[in-house]
FIMAR-677691 format. One line per field, with one value per residue (C-alpha): residue number from 1; x, y, z; residue in three letters; chain. Coordinates in steps of 0.001 Angstrom, whole numbers, plus 500000, padded with zeros to 6 digits. Layout:
pos	NUM ...
X	X ...
Y	Y ...
Z	Z ...
code	ALA ...
unit	A ...
***
This chain:
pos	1 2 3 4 5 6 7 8 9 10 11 12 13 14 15 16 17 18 19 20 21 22 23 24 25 26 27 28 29 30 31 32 33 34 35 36 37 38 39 40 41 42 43 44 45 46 47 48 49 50 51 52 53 54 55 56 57 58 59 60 61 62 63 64 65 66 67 68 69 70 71 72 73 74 75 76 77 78 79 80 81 82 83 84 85 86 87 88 89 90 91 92 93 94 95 96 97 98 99 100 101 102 103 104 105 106 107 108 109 110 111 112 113 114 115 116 117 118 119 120 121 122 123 124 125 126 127 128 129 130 131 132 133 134 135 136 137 138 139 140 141 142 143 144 145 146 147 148 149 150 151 152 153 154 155 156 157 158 159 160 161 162 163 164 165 166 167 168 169 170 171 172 173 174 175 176 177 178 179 180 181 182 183 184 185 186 187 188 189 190 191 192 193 194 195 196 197 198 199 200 201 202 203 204 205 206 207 208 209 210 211 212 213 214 215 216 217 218 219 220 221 222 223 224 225 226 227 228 229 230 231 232 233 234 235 236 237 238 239 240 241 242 243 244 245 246 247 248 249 250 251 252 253 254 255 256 257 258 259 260 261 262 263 264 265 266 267 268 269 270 271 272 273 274 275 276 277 278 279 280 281 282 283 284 285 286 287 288 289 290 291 292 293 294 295 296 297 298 299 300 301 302 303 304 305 306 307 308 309 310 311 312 313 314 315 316 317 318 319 320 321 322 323 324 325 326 327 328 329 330 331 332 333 334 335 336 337 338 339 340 341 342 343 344 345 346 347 348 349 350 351 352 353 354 355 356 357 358 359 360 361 362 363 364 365 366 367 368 369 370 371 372 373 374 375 376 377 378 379 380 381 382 383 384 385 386 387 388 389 390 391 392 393 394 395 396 397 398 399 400 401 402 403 404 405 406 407 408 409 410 411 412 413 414 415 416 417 418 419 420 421 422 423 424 425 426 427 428 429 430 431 432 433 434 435 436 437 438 439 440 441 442 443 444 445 446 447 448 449 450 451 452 453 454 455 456 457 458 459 460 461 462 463 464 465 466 467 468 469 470 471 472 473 474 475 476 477 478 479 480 481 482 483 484 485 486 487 488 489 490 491 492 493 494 495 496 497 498 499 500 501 502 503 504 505 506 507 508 509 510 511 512 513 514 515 516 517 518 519 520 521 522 523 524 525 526 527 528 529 530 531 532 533 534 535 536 537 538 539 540
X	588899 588554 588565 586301 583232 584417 584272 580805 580010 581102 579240 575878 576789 577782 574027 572909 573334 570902 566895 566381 564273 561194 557856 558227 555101 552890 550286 549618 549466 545468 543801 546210 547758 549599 550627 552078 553907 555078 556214 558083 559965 561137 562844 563992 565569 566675 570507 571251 569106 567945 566497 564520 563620 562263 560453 558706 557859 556207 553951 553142 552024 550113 548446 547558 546118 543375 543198 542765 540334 537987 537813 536838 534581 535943 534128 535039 537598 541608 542883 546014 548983 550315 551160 547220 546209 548469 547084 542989 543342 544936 541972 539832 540682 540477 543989 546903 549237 552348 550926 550549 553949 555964 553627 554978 558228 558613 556578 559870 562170 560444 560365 563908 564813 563402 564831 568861 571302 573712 576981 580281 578315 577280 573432 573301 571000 571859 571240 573285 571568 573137 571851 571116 568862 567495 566648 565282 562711 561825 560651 558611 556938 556300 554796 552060 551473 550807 548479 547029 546458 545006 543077 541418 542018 541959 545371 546474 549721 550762 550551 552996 555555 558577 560509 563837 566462 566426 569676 571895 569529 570167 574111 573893 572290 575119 578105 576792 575645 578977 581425 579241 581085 577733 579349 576475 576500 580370 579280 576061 578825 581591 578634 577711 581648 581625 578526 579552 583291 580965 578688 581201 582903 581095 583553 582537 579914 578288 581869 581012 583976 587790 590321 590890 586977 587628 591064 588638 586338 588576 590259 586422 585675 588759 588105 584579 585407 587826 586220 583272 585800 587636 584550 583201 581114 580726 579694 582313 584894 582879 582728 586721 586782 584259 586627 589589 588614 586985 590554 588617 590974 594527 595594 598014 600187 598224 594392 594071 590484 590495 591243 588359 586052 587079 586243 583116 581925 582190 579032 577551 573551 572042 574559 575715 579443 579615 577864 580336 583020 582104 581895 585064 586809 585566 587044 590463 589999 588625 585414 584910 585181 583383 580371 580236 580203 577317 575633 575950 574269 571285 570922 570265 567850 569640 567723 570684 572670 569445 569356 573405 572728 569273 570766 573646 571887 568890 570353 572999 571404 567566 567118 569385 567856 564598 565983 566939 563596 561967 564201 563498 559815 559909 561880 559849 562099 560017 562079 561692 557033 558253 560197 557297 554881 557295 558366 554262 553964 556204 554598 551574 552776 553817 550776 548125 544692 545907 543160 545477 548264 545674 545022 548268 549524 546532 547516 551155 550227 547618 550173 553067 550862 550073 554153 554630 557237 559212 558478 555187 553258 555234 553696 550402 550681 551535 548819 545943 546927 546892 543375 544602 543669 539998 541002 541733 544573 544565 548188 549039 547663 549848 552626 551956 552532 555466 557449 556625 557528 560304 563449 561796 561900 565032 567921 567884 564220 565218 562465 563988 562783 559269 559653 560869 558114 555175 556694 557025 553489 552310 552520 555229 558127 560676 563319 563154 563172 566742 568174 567497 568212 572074 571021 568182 570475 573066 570837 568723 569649 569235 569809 566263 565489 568141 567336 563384 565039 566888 563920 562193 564295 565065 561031 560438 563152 561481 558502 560154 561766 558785 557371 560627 562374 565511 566197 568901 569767 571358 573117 573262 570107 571122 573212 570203 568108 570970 571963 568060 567902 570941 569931 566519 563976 561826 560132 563451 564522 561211 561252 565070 563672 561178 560745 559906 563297 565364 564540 564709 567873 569895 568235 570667 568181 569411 571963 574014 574714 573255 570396 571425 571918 572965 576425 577132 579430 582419 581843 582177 584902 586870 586158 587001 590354 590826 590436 592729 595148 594572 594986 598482 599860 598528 600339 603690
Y	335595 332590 335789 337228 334449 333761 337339 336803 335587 338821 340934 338643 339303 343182 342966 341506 344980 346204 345327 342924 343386 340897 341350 344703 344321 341778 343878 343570 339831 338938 341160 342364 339595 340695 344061 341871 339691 342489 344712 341241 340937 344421 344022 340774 341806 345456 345269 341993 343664 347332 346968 343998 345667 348970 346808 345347 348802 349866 347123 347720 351576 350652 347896 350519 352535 350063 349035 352860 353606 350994 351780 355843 353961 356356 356543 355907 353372 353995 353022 353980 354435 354475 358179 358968 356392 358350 361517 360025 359635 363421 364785 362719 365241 362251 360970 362939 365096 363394 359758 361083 362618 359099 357644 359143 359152 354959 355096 357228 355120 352143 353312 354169 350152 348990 351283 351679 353905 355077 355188 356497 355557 351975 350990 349286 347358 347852 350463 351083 352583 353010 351112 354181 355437 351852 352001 355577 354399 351396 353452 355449 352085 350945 354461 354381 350972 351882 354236 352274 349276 352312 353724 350605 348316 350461 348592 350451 348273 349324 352984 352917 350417 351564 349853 348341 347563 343497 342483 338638 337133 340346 340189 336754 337509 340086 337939 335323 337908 339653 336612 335168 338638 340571 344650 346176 343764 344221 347708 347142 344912 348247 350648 348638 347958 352020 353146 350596 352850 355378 355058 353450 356776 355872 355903 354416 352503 352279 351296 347458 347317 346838 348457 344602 344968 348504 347399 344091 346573 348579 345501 344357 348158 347891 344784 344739 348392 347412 345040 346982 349418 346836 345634 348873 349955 353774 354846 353657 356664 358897 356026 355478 359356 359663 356590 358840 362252 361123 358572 355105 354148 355965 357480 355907 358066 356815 357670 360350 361862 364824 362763 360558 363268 364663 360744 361116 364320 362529 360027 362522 362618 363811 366164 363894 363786 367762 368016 365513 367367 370527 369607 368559 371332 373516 371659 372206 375925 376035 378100 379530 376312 374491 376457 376695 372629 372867 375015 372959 369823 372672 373178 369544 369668 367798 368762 368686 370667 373048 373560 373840 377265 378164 378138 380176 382853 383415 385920 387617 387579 387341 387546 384912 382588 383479 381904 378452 378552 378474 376117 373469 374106 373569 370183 369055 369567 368801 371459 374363 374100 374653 377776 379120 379019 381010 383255 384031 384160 386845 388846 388841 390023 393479 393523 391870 393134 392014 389302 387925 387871 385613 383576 382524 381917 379265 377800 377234 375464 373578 372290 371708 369972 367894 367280 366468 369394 369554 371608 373121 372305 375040 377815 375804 377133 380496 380958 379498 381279 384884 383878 383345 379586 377852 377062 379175 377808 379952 381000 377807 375534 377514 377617 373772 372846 375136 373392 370154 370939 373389 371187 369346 373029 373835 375145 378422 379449 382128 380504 380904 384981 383495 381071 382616 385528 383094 380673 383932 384722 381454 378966 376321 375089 377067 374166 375106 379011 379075 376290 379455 382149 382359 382433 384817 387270 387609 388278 391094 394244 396987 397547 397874 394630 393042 394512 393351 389482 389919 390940 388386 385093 386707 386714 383148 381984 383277 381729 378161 378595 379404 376094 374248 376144 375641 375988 376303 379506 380559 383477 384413 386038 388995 389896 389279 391773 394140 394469 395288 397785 399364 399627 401910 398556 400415 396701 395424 398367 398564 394509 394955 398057 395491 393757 390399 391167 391972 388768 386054 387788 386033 382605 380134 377907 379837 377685 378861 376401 373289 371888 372090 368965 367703 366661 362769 362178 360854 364100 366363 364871 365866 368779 369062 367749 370216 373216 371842 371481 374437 376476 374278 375791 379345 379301 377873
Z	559288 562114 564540 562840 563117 566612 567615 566317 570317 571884 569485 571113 574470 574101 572829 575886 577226 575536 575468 572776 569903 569209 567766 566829 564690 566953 567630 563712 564224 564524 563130 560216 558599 555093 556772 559399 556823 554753 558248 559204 555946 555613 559097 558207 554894 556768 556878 554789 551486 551561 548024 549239 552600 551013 548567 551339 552733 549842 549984 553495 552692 549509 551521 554462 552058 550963 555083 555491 552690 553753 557276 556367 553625 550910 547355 544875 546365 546602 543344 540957 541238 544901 545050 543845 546687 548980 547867 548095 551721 552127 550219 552745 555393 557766 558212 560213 557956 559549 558642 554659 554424 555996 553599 550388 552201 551844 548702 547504 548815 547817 544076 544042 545480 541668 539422 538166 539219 536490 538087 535897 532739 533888 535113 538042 539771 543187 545527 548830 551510 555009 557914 559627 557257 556745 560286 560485 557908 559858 562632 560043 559245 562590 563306 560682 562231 565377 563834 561829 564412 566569 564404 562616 565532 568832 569956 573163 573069 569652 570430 573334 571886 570234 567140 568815 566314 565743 567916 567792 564651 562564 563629 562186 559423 558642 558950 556916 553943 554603 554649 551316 549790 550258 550777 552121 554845 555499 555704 558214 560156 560100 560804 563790 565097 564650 566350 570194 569509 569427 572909 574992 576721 580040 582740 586568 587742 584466 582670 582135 578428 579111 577236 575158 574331 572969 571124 569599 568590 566697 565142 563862 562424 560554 559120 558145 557064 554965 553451 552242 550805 549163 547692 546355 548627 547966 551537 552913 552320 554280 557531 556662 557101 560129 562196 560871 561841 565593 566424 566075 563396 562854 560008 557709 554901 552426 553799 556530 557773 555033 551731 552660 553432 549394 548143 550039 548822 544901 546526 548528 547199 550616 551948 554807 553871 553116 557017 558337 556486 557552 561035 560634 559407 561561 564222 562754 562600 558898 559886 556374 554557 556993 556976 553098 553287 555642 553491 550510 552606 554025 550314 549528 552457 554502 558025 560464 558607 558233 562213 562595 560035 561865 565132 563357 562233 564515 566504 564363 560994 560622 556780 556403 559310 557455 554388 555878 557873 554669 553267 556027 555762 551611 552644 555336 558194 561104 563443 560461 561603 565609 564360 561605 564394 566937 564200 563848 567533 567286 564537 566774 569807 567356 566435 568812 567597 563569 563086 560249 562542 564684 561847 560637 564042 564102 560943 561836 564903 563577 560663 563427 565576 562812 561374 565649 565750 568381 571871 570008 572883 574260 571682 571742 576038 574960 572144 574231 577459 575633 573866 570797 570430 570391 574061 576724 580002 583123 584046 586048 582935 581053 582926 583315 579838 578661 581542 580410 576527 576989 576649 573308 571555 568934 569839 568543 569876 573082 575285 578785 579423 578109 580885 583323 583273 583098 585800 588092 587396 588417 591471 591822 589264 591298 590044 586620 587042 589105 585901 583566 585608 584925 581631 581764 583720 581409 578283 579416 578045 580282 584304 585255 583174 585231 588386 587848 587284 589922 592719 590674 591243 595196 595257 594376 596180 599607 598313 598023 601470 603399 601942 601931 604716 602978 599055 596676 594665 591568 593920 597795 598406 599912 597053 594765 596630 597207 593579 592768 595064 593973 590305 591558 591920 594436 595761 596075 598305 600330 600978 602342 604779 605855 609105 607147 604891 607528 609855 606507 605595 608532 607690 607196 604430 601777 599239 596382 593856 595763 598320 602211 603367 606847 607491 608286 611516 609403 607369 610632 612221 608592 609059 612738 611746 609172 611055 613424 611104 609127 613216 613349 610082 610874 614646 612618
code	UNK UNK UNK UNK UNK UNK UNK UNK UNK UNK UNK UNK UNK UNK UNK UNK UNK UNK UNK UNK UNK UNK UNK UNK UNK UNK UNK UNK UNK UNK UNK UNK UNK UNK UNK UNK UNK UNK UNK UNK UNK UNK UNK UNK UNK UNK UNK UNK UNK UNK UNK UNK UNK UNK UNK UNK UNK UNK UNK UNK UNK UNK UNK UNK UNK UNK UNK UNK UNK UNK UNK UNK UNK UNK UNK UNK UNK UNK UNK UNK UNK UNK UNK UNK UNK UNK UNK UNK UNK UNK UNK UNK UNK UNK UNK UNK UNK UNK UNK UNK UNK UNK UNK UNK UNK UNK UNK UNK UNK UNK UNK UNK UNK UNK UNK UNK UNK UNK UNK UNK UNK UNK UNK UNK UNK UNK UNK UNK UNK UNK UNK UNK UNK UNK UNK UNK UNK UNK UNK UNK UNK UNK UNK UNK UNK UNK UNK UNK UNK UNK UNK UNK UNK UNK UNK UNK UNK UNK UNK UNK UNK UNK UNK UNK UNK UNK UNK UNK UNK UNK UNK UNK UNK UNK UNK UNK UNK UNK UNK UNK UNK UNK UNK UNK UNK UNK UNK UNK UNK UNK UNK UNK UNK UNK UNK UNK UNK UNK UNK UNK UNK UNK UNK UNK UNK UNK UNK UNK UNK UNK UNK UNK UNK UNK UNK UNK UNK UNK UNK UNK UNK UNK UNK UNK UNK UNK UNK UNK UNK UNK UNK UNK UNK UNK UNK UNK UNK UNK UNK UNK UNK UNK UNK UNK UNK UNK UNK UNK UNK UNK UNK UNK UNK UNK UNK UNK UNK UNK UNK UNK UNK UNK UNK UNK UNK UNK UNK UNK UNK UNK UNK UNK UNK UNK UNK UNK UNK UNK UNK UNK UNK UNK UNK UNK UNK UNK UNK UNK UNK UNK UNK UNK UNK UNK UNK UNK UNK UNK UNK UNK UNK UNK UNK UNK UNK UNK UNK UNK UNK UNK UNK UNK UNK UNK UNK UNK UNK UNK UNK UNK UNK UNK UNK UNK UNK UNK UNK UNK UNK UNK UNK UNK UNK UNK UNK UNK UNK UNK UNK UNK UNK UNK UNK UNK UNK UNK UNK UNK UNK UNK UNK UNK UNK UNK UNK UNK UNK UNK UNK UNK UNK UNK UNK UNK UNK UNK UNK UNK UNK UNK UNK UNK UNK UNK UNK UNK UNK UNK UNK UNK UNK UNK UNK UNK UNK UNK UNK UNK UNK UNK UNK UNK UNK UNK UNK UNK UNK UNK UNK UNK UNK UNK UNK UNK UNK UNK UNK UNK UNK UNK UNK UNK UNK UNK UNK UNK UNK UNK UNK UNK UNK UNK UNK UNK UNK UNK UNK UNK UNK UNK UNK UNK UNK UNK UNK UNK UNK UNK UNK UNK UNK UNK UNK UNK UNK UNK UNK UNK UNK UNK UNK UNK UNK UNK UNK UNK UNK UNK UNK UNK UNK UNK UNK UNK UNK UNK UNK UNK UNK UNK UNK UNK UNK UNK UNK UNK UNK UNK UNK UNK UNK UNK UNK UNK UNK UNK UNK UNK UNK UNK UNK UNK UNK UNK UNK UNK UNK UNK UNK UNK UNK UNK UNK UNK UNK UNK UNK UNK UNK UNK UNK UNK UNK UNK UNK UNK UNK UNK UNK UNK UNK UNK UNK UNK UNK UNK UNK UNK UNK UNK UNK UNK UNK UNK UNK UNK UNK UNK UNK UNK
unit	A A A A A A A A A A A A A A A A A A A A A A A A A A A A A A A A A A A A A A A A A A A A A A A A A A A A A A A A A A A A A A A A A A A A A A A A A A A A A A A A A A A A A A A A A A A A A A A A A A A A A A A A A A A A A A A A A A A A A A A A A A A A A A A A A A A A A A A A A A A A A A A A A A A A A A A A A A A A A A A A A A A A A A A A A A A A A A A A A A A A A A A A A A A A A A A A A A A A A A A A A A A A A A A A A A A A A A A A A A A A A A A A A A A A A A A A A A A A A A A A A A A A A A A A A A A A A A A A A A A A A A A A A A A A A A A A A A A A A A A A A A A A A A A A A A A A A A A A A A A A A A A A A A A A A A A A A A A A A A A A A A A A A A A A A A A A A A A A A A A A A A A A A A A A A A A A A A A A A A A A A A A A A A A A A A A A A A A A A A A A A A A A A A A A A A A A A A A A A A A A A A A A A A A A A A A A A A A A A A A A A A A A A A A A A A A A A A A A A A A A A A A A A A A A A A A A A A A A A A A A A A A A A A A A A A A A A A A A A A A A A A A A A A A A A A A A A A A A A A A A A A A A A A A A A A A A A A A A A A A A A A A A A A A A A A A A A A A A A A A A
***
């Protein structure tokens, strides 16, 4: 226990590696003084008393709603209960979809911190609710005040700051709740211990823990781990089964990684111990069993375990991956409204004069825009660049904002042939078209598909170098424009025949794999020694 509290110092200065966290809500300050107050006490309450904390953030969203509702002067006034005040400001048309659903999001939440839980035939008064997902919701409250100070109070500060989890006063906080025999902090304390095991695989320059550090670590998960689970702390089988299962903790006859994950699955109300489990399984060669365990969290509507079966089953079974695209769309899943909108930019492209293929393309943007899906500024580019939008982009524009949205879309959206084409279309972002090329290459199905990538890459590569006079490439040049010309591309063959071809050809600019660089002296006279060396051994 005395190790414990002292230990207490090096948990302050591991946080000194990381920014610090104050006035997360100061922008509120002036002008917005109980949303301030009640933003303040949900963070201060946020690991030492979820019930208390989500209280708090109730208040906060039925207080924005009165803030809001004055500001867009709405008659008759907001009034009811909190889910009609909600729903007042949705049927205003003036406030941003996204804002209304994080809205009724805490208002859920916040309902479910006052009411009992029946557990085993008992009512109870607490409720447990992880630090992560205390923290998750956090950020959902500082979001809708940004917008909200934005909106009501044009703050430019509060719409570029970003909620930073409170650091040494929180840690405080928690070992005083924890040692007082408070379980959820004991857990917020384990959850903490396990997530710095978790980060800390750096190795070099950037290495700044010891192996003791790591060992203390371990010792303080155990502890405060234990000590939630000895207090009854129902989340804490599946974190006793995550430290298991990943080596932060070692197995012991009595509790491995697998009984732990069963225990968990007994608590499991939002699927995140079946996902874990899953995961888990399938590690160990249980495929089967681990996918039905994801499935059962998907069906819960768990969102991560939605995209693990979406990126499944987009490209070998599309009835199914329409299923669990609809599923993630009836639950919200902000990933599920970048993949409706795709999945209607390809029912267009079948049929491009359909003016109700038009339509419903517009409506799935307009509602992922709205949810701030990921990467849909990347279909947004695509729609308004064909004509299909109330804007039009010119190919660069286009080509402009895919690139700059392409590595926010989901995983299993094929963008990179969509990329490619329009980036070899357009001027510049040669860096981006030889990452995917590899890629591109090995999923086109026929040989004059390949052979029309491959002239295609060779042809932006010459580009580049005639800029650049020296650039890097996926593959030697040559071979590029030789394999194109020997599966019938008729440009690739005429451009090798050519005088231009022919003299570029025995440039020496060309790199495969990496940019030409020049050598340093100590780096030539290594090289001078091994060929000597290597001439030595040959004449032996």
């Amino acid at each position: 226990m005395v190790r414990m509290v002292c230990n207490f110092n090096m948990m302050a200065n591991d946080y000194s590696h990381e920014k610090m966290a104050t006035g997360n809500f100061d922008f509120l300050r002036y002008e917005f003084i109980e949303l301030y107050q009640q933003a303040v006490q949900a963070e201060k309450y946020l690991y030492s008393d979820s019930q208390a904390s989500l209280a708090k953030m109730r208040l906060f969203v039925e207080l924005a709603c009165h803030e809001l509702g004055k500001y867009l002067r709405l008659r008759p006034p907001v009034h009811g209960e909190l889910r009609n005040k909600i729903n007042m400001l949705e049927t205003s048309g003036k406030v941003e979809p996204w804002v209304i659903d994080v809205m009724h999001t805490l208002r859920d939440a916040g309902n479910r911190s006052v009411h009992l839980t029946e557990i085993n035939g008992h009512f109870v008064a607490k409720l447990s609710v992880s630090a992560s997902r205390m923290e998750n919701l956090m950020r959902d409250l500082h979001d809708v005040a940004k917008y909200l100070a934005s909106k009501l109070g044009g703050s430019e500060v509060a719409s570029t700051s970003e909620w930073i989890k409170p650091a040494e006063s929180a840690l405080s906080e928690l070992v005083e709740q924890a040692l007082s025999g408070q379980r959820d902090a004991s857990y917020a304390l384990a959850e903490y211990f396990y997530e710095q095991l978790a980060s800390k695989v750096e190795t070099g320059a950037d290495k700044w823990w010891s192996k003791t550090i790591y060992a203390d670590w371990q010792r303080d998960l155990a502890y405060w781990l234990e000590k939630a689970h000895s207090q009854g702390q129902p989340q804490s089988w599946l974190l006793l089964a995550k430290s298991y299962a990943s080596g932060k903790l070692p197995e012991t006859s009595a509790r491995d990684a697998k009984m732990c994950f069963k225990k968990a699955l007994e608590h499991d109300d939002d699927g995140q111990a079946a996902l874990a489990f899953g995961l888990y399984l399938q590690q160990n060669s249980e495929q089967t069993r681990g996918w039905q365990l994801i499935e059962q969290a998907a069906d819960k509507g768990l969102h991560e375990a939605l995209c693990c079966l979406q990126k499944r089953d987009s490209q070998r079974d599309k009835s199914r991956y329409l299923t669990w695209l609809a599923k993630g769309l009836e639950v919200n899943q902000v990933a599920a409204f970048t993949l409706d909108a795709f999945e209607k930019l390809q029912s267009l492209r079948q049929t491009p004069e359909c003016e109700g293929a038009v339509k419903a393309l517009r409506s799935a943007v307009i509602t992922a825009v709205a949810k701030r899906a990921p990467g849909i500024e990347f279909i947004v580019a695509i729609q308004q660049g064909n004509g299909w939008g109330n804007k039009e982009l010119s190919p660069d524009e286009m080509v402009k904002q895919m690139v700059a949205s392409y590595s926010d879309l989901p995983d299993c959206i094929f963008y990179q042939r969509e990329l490619f084409d329009a980036v070899c279309a357009a001027q510049g972002h040669y860096d981006e078209l030889r990452k995917i090329y590899r890629y591109v290459a090995s999923t086109v199905a026929s040989g004059d598909d390949l052979a029309q990538v491959q002239f295609s890459m060779a042809m932006k590569a010459i580009e580049a170098f005639k800029q650049n006079r020296n650039v890097a490439i996926p593959e030697p040049l040559h071979l590029l424009l030789q394999q194109s010309a020997d599966a019938g591309h008729s440009e690739a063959r005429a451009y090798i025949n050519s005088s231009e071809g022919k003299a570029l050809l025995k440039k020496t600019g060309f790199v495969t794999g990496g940019r030409m660089r020049t050598k340093s002296a100590e780096e030539k006279a290594k090289a001078k020694n091994k060929r000597k060396l290597a001439q030595k051994s040959r004449r032996k």
